[in-house]
N, C-alpha and C positions, 0 to 999 in steps of 0.2 A: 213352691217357689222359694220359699225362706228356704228348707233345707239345700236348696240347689245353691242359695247364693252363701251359704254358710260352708258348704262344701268346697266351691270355687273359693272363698278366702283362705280357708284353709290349707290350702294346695298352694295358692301364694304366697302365703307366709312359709310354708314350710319351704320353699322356692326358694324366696329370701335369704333364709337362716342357712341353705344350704350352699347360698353364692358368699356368702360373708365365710361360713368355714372355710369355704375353697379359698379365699385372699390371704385368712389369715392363716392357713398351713403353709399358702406359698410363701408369706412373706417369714414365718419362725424359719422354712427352711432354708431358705437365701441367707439371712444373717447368723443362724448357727453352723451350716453345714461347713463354712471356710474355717473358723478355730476350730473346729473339731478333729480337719483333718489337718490343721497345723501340729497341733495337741498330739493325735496317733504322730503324724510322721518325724514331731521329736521324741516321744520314745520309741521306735525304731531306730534312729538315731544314735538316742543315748546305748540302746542295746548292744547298737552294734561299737560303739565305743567301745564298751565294755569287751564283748566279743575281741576287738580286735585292736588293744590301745596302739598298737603304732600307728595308727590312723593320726591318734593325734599329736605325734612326735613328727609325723609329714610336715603336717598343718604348722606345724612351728620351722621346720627348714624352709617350707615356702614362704612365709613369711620372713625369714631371714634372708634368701634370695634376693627377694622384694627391695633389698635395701644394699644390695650390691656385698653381698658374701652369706658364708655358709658356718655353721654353729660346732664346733669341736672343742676338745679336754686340754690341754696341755699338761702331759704326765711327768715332763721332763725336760728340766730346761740345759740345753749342752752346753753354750756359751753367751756371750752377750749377745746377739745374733742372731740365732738358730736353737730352734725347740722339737721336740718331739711331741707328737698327738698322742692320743689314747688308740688312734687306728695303727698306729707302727707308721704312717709318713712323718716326714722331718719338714720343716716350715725353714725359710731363710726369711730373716725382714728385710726389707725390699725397701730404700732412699736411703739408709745409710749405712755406717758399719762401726764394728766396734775393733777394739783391739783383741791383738789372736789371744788365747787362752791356754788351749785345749790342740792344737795343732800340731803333729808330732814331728814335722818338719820344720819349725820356727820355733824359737826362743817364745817363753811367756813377756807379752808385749805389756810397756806400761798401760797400766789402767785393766788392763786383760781381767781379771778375775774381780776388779771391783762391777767394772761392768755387766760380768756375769752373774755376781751376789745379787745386783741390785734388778736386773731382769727375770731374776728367780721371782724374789721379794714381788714383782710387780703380775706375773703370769702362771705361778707355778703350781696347779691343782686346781686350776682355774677356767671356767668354759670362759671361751674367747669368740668374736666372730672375727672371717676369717677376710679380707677382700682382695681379689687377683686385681691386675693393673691389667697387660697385656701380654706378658710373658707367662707361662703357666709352670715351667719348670726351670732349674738351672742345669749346666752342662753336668752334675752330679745327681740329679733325680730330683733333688727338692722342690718341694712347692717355693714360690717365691709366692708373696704374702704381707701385706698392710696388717698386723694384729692390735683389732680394737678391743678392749676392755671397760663395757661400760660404753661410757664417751669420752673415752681415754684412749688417743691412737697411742700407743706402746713406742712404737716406731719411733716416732719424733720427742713422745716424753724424754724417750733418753738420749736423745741430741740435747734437749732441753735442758737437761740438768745436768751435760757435761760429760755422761760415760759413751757416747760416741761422736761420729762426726759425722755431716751428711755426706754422702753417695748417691746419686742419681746417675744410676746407668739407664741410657735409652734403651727400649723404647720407654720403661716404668720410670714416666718421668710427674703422674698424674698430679704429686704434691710438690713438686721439685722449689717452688718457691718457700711455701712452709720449712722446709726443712734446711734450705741457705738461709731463711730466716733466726730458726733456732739458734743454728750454729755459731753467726754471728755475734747475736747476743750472750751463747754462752762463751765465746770466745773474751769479749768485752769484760763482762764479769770475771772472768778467770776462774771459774767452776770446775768442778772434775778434774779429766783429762787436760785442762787447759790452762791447768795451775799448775798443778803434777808431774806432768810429763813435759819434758824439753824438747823444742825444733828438732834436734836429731830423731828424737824417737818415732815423731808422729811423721817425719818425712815420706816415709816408707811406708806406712798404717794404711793410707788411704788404696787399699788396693780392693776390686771387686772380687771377692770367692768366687766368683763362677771361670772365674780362667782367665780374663781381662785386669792388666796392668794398668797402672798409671802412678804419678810422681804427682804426689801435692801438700802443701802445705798444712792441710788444713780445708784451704778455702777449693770453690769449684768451681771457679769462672775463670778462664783460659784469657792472657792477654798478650796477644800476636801480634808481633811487627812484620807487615811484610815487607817484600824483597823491592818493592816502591817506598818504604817506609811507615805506610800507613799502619797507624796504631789499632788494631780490630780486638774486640772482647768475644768469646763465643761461651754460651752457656750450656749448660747439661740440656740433650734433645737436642740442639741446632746439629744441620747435617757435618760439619766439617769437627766437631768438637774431640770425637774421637781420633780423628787423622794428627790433629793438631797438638805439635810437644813445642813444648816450653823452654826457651833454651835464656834462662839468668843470664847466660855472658853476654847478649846480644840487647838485655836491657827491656827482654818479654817476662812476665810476671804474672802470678796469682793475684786473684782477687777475692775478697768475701761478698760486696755486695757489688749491685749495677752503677750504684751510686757513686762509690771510689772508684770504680773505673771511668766512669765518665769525669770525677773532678779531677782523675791523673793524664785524660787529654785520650783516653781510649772510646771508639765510636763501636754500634754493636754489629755484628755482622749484621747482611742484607738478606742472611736465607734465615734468617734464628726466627721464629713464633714469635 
């Protein structure tokens, strides 16, 4: 009887001992098995890195995407203006313009070649990211192009400091207040171009390269008398802005900001954003 009942404990304890290994294999493999296969599937990973780095030069344009433009070289700067990539496309900045430089059907415009020194100095050998507005080319193939530097829009730096003027042609109108911002201010200061060069010169300056004319001072808010008299201001992007010319003799006039048009007794058009 003793050996029988020494028998049966025995057989239960080993019972035991064999329910406890069973918990604790299941429980090592539940909390190791996940880093483990974390562990393998970053060096596969890294392997394939390795294997195949444009993988991770993707991994950086999509994240440039991400943020409303795409990562390029600038090998070559043509004028104040307008650059060359490392792909052979050509970039135009896009809100304003500079004076001609480089043009072989116009005289070198004042300010022309400082502007182009000083957009060398600020782009030239330099990854840029790149950001479209709405327009994707101009009627010459170019990219049209916001070039940031940094957190440096390029664009407007050089409204800023004088070497050119805003242009806002619709639809690329996404900054259009920053950059009649600049302009004013650098107008004020008398910086750059706006020390340098005389009303005559810049009369004529303000024209869009892509094929579209206009006459301006300087400034880029249109202010129209109509044929009831009413005094109307239209800004860059309102729909009539383009149709609308400026005629001095009849006492319609340029403006820099919204501000002096309203304290010269001009109201803003009814269709303008």
């Amino acid at each position: 009887m003793t050996t029988i009942m020494t028998k049966r404990v025995a057989l239960i304890s080993i019972g035991v001992l064999f329910l406890f290994l069973g918990f604790g294999i299941g429980w090592l493999t539940k909390n190791s098995s996940e880093p483990a296969f974390q562990n393998e599937l970053s060096n596969v990973q890294s392997a394939a890195s390795l294997l195949n780095p444009s993988a991770q030069v993707q991994s950086v344009q999509i994240r440039g995407a991400g943020t409303s433009g795409e990562f390029a070289t600038i090998v070559r700067v043509i004028d104040g203006d307008t650059v060359e990539l490392s792909s052979g496309e050509r970039v135009r900045y896009i809100g304003m313009d500079t004076p001609e430089s480089v043009d072989p059907r116009k005289p070198i415009q004042c300010f022309g070649v400082e502007a182009s020194e000083r957009n060398k100095t600020l782009v030239q050998g330099k990854e840029v990211r790149l950001e479209k507005d709405v327009s994707d080319r101009d009627k010459y193939g170019r990219l049209l192009r916001y070039v940031w530097f940094g957190n440096t829009l390029v664009n407007l730096e050089l409204v800023k400091e004088g070497f050119a003027s805003a242009f806002t042609y619709p639809p690329d109108v996404k900054y259009q207040s920053e950059f009649t911002k600049a302009e004013v201010e650098a107008r004020a200061a008398k910086i750059g171009l706006w020390q340098a060069c005389q009303y005559a010169d810049l009369r004529g300056q303000n024209a869009d390269s892509r094929g579209t004319s206009t006459v301006s001072n300087g400034c880029v808010i249109k202010g129209n008398i109509g044929a009831s008299g009413d005094k109307i201001y239209h800004l860059p992007g309102c729909p009539y802005y383009d149709k609308t010319k400026i005629d001095e003799a009849r006492g319609e006039r340029w403006f820099c900001a919204e501000e002096e048009a309203i304290k010269a007794g001009w109201r803003k058009a009814k269709n303008c954003p």
